[in-house]
C-alpha positions as CSV (number, residue, x, y, z in Angstrom):
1,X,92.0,134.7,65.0
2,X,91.2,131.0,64.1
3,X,89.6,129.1,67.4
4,X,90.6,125.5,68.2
5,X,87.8,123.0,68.7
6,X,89.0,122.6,72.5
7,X,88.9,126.3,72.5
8,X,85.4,126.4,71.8
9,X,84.4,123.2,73.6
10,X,86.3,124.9,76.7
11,X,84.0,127.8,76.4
12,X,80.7,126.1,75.8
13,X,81.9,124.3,79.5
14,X,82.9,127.4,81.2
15,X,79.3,128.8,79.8
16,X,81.2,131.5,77.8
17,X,79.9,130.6,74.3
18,X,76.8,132.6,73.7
19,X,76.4,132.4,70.4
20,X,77.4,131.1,66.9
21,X,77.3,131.8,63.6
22,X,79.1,131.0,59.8
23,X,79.4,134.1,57.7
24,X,80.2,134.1,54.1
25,X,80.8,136.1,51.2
26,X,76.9,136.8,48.8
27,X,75.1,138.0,52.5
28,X,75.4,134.8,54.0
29,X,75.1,134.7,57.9
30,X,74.1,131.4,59.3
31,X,73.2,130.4,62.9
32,X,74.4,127.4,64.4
33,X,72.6,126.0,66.8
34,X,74.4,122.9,67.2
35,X,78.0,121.5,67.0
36,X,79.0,118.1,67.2
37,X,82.8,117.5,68.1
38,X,84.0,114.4,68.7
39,X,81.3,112.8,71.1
40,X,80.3,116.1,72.3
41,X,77.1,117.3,70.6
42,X,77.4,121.7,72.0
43,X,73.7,122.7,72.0
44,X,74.2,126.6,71.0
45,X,71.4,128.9,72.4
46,X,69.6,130.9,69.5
47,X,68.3,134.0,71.6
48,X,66.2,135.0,69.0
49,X,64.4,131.8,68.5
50,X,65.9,130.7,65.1
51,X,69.2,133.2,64.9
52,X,71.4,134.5,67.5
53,X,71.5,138.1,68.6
54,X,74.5,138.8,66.9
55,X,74.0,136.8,63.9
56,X,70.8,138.9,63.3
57,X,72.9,142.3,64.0
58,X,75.3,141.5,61.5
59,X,73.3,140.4,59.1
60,X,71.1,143.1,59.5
61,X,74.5,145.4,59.1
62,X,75.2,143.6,55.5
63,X,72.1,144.1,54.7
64,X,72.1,148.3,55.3
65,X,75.0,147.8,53.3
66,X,74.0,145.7,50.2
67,X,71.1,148.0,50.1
68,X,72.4,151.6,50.5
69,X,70.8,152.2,53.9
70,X,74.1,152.6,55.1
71,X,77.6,154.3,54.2
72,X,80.5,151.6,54.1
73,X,83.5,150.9,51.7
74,X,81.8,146.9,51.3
75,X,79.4,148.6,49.2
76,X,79.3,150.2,46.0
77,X,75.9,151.5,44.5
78,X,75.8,150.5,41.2
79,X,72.4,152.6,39.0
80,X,70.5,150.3,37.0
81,X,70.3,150.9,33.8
């Protein structure tokens, strides 16, 4: 579902917002380590120095898939010719 921006600012203040990211069609999966809202700048933690933990698992996950490491619908092997 679609989040308001109180939503999110309600989380970051109730220390509930652990992480976030923008994904994007082309393997696109980018941490966000700030947000400014307002005159609220939300300092996002990146638990893995420059990405978050699950902004690294699911890029990692597009990536299997992209490449063929792993099985899904999202991606069709196409032989080079």
């Amino acid at each position: 579902r679609k989040f308001t921006m109180q939503e999110i600012m309600d989380a970051y203040e109730d220390g509930r917002l652990v992480e976030a990211f923008a994904a994007g069609t082309a393997f696109f999966v980018a941490p966000v380590g700030l947000i400014g809202w307002k005159q609220h700048e939300l300092e996002i933690p990146l638990a893995e120095g420059k990405t978050g933990v699950y902004a690294k698992l699911v890029r990692g996950w597009l990536s299997d898939i992209m490449y063929g490491k792993e099985q899904h619908e999202w991606g069709v092997i196409v032989d080079e010719a």
